[in-house]
C-alpha positions as a Markdown table, in Angstrom:
| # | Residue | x | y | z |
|---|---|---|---|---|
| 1 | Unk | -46.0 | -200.2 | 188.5 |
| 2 | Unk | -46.4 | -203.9 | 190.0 |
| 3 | Unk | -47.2 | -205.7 | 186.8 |
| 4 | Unk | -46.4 | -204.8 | 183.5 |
| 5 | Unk | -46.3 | -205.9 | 179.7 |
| 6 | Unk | -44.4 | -205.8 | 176.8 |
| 7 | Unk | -45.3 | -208.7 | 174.5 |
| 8 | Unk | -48.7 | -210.7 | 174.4 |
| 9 | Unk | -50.0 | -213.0 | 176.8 |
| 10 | Unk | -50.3 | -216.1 | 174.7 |
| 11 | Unk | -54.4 | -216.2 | 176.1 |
| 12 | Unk | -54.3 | -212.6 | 174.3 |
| 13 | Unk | -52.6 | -213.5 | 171.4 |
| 14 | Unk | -55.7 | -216.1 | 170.7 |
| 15 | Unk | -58.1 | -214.2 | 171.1 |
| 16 | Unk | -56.7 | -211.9 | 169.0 |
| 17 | Unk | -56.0 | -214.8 | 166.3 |
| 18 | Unk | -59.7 | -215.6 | 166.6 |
| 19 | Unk | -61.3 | -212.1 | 165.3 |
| 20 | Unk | -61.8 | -211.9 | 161.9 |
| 21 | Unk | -58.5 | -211.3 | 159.6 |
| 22 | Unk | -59.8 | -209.7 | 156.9 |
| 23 | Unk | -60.8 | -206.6 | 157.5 |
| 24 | Unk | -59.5 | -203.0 | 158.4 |
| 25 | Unk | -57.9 | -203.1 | 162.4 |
| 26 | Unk | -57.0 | -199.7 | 164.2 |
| 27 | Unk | -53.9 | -200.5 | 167.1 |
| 28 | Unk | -54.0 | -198.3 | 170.2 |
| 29 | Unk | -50.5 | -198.2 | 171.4 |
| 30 | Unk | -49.3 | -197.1 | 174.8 |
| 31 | Unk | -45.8 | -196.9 | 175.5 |
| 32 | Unk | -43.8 | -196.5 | 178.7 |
| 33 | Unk | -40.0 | -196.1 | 177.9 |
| 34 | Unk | -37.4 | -197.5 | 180.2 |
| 35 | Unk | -35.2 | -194.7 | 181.6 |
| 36 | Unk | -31.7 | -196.7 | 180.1 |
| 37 | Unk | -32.4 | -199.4 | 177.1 |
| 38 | Unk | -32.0 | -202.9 | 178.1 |
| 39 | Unk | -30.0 | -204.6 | 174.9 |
| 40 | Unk | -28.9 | -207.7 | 175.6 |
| 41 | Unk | -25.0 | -208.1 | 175.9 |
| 42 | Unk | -24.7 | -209.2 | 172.6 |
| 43 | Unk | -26.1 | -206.6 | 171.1 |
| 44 | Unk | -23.9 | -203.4 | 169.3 |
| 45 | Unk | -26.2 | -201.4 | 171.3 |
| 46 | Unk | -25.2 | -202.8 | 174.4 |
| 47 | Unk | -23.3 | -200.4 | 177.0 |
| 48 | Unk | -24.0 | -197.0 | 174.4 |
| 49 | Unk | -26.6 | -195.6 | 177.2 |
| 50 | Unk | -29.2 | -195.1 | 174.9 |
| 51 | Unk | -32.7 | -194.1 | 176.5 |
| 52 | Unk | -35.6 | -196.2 | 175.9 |
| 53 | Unk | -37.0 | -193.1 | 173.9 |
| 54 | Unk | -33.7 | -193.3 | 171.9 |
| 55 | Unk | -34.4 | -196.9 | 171.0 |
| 56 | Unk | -37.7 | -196.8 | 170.6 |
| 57 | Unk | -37.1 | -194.2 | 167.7 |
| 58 | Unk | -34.6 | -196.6 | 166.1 |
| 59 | Unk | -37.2 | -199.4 | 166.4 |
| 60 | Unk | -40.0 | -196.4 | 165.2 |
| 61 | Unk | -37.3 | -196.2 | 161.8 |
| 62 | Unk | -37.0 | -199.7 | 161.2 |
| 63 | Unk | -40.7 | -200.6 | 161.7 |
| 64 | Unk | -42.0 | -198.0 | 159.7 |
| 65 | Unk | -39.2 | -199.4 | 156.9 |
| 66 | Unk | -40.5 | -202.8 | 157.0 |
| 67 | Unk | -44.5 | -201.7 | 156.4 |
| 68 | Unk | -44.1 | -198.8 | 154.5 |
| 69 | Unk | -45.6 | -200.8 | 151.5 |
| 70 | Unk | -48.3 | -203.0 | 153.9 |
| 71 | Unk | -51.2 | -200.6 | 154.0 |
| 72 | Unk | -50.3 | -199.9 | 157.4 |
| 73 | Unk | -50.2 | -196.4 | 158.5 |
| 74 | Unk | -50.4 | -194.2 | 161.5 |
| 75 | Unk | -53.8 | -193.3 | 162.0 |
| 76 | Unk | -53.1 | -190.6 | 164.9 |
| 77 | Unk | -50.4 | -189.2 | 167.3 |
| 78 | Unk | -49.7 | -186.4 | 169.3 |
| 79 | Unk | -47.4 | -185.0 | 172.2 |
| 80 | Unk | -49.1 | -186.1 | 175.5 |
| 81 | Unk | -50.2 | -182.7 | 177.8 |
| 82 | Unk | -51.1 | -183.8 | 181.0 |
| 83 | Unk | -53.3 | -186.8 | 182.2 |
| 84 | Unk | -56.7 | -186.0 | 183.4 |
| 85 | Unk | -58.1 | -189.3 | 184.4 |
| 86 | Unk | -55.5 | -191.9 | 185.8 |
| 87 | Unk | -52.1 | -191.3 | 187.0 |
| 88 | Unk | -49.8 | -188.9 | 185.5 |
| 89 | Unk | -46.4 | -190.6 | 183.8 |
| 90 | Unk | -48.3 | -193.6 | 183.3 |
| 91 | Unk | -47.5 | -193.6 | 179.4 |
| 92 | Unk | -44.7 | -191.8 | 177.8 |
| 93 | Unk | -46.1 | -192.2 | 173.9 |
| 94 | Unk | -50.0 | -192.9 | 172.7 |
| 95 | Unk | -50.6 | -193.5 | 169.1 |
| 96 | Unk | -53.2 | -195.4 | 167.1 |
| 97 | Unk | -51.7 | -197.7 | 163.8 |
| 98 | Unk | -53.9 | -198.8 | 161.1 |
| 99 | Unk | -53.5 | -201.7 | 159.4 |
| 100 | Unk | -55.8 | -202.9 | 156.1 |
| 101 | Unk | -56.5 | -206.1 | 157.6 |
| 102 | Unk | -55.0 | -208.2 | 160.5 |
| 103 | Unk | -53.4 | -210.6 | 158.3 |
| 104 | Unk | -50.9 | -207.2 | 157.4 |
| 105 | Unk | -50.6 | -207.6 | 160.8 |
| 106 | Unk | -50.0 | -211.2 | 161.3 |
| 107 | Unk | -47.1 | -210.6 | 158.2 |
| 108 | Unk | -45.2 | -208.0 | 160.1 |
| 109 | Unk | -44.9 | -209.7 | 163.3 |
| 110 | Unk | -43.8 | -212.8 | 161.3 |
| 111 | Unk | -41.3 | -210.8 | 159.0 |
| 112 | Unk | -37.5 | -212.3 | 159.9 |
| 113 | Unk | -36.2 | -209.0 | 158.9 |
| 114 | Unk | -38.7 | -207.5 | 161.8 |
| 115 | Unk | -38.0 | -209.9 | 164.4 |
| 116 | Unk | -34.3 | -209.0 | 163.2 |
| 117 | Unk | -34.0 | -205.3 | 162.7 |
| 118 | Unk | -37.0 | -203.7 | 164.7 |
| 119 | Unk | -37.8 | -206.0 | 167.7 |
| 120 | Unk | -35.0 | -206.1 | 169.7 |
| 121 | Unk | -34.9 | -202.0 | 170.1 |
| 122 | Unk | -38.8 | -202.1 | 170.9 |
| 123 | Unk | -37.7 | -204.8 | 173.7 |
| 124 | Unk | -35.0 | -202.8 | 175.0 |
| 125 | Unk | -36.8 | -199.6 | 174.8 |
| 126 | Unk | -40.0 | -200.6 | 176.8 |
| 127 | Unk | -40.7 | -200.5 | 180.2 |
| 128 | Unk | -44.4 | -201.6 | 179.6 |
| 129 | Unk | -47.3 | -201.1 | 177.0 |
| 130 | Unk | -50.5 | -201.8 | 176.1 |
| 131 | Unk | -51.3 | -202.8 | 172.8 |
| 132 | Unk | -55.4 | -202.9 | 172.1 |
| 133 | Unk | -57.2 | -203.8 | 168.6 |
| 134 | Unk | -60.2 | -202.4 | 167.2 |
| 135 | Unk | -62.2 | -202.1 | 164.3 |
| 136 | Unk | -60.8 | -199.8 | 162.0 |
């Protein structure tokens, strides 16, 4: 990997800002863990040798905390097989969330409590993603 992702450009973030708000979105998720989770030193986290699949199940908790009463569910997920198009451990996790609208959306990334409690495992867990909206 030469390039890779883990929040929003803010070009992408715009765009994303300028579809409508106020209907039903579907969020394709693709998730590369990091081998060892990068908390920052100031984190209790820090120095436990937690793998980015560990703390991306600790961030999984706490997200699905914070929207179980949002609307938002998980559409679809299963255990990846193989790859047949593309090359193989490209993505450790794919899953599809459904929110009822992207202002549900817009709320959880806004949420103190989510920047607090669920964002800093999802950065320490991620190696790179892809996050990709469609109509739900």
């Amino acid at each position: 990997m030469t390039e890779t992702y883990i929040d929003p450009s803010r070009e992408n973030f715009e765009v994303f800002k300028s579809l409508p708000r106020d209907r039903p979105i579907h969020m394709l998720n693709l998730i590369k863990f990091r081998d060892l989770a990068a908390y920052p030193e100031d984190h209790p986290n820090h120095g436990k040798g937690l793998s980015g699949a560990e703390a991306y199940a600790i961030y999984r908790k706490a997200f699905q905390a914070l929207v179980k009463n949002s609307g938002a569910a998980m559409v679809w997920e299963a255990p990846m097989e193989c790859v047949v198009t593309g090359p193989p451990g490209e993505w450790d996790e794919a899953f599809v969330m459904g929110y009822p609208d992207a202002k549900s959306f817009f709320a959880m990334v806004k949420d103190e409590n989510y920047a607090r409690e669920a964002l800093p495992h999802r950065t320490a867990a991620v190696l790179d993603s892809r996050l990709i909206r469609f109509m739900g």
